[in-house]
C-alpha positions as CSV (number, residue, x, y, z in Angstrom):
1,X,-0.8,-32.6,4.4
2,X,-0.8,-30.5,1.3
3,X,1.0,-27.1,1.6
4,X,-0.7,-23.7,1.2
5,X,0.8,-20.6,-1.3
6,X,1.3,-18.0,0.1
7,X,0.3,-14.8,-1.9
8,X,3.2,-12.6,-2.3
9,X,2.8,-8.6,-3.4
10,X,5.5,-6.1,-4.3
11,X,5.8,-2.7,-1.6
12,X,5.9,0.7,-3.6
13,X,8.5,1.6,-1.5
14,X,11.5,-1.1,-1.6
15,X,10.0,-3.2,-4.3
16,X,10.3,-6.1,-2.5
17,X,8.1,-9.5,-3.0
18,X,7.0,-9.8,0.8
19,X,3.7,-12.1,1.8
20,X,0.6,-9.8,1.6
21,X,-0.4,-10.4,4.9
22,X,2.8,-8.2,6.3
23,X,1.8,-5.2,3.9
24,X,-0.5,-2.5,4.1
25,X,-2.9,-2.0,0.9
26,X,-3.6,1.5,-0.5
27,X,-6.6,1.6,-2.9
28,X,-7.6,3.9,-6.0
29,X,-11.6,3.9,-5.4
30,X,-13.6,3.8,-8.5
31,X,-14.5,7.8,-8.0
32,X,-10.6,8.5,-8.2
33,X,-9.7,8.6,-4.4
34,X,-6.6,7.4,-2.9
35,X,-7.7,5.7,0.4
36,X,-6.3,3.3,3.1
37,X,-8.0,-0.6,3.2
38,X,-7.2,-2.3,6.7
39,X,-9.8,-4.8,5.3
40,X,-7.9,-5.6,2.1
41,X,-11.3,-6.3,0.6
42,X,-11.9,-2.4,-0.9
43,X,-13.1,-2.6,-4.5
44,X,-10.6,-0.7,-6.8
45,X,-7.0,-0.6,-8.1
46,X,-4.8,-2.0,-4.8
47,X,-1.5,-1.4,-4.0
48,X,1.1,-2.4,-1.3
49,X,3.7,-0.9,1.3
50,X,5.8,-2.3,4.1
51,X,4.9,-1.5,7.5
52,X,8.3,1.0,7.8
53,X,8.4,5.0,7.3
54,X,11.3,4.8,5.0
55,X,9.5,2.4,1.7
56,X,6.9,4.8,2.6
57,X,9.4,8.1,1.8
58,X,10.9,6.0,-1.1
59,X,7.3,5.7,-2.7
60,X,6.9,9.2,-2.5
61,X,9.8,10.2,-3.2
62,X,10.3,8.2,-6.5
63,X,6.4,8.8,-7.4
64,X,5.3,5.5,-7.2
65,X,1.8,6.4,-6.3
66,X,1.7,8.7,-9.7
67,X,3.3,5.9,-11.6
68,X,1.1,3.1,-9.5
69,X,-3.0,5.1,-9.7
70,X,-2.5,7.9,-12.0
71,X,-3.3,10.5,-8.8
72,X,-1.5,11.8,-6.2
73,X,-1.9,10.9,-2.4
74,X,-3.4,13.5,-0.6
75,X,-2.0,15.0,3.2
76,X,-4.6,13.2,5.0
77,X,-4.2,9.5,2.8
78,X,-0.2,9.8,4.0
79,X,-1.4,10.9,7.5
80,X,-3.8,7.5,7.6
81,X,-0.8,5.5,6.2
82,X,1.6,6.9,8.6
83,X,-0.9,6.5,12.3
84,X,-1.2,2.9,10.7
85,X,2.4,2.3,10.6
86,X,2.6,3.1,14.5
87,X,-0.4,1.1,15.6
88,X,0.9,-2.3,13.9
């Protein structure tokens, strides 16, 4: 039985290499908007974060979205990111 690769991603947050399955994609839409993907299938510049609030606060707090998409997360994106945090 042959074995499967896993695809591995880096979270803003912690920079850690974690299987993309366990992380949460944020997206850079081709019209410039920051947005959440649940479906990890959104067209556009993708990026990853743990499922905790604190790789979220280190992201922000070392302006890794800046650095990451060239734009800043709006309120309501870190809102969306946060509500999916508690549901998972």
């Amino acid at each position: 039985m042959k074995v499967r690769k896993i695809p591995m991603r880096m979270c803003l947050g912690c920079q850690e290499m974690k299987p993309k399955k366990e992380l949460l994609r944020i997206v850079k839409t081709p019209e410039g908007h920051l947005e959440f993907d649940p479906t990890s299938k959104k067209n556009g510049r993708g990026a990853y974060l743990c499922n905790n609030k604190d790789c979220l606060t280190k992201a922000i707090k070392n302006h890794r979205f800046e650095k990451t998409f060239e734009a800043k997360p709006t309120p309501d994106m870190l809102a969306e990111i946060e509500r999916q945090m508690n549901t998972s």
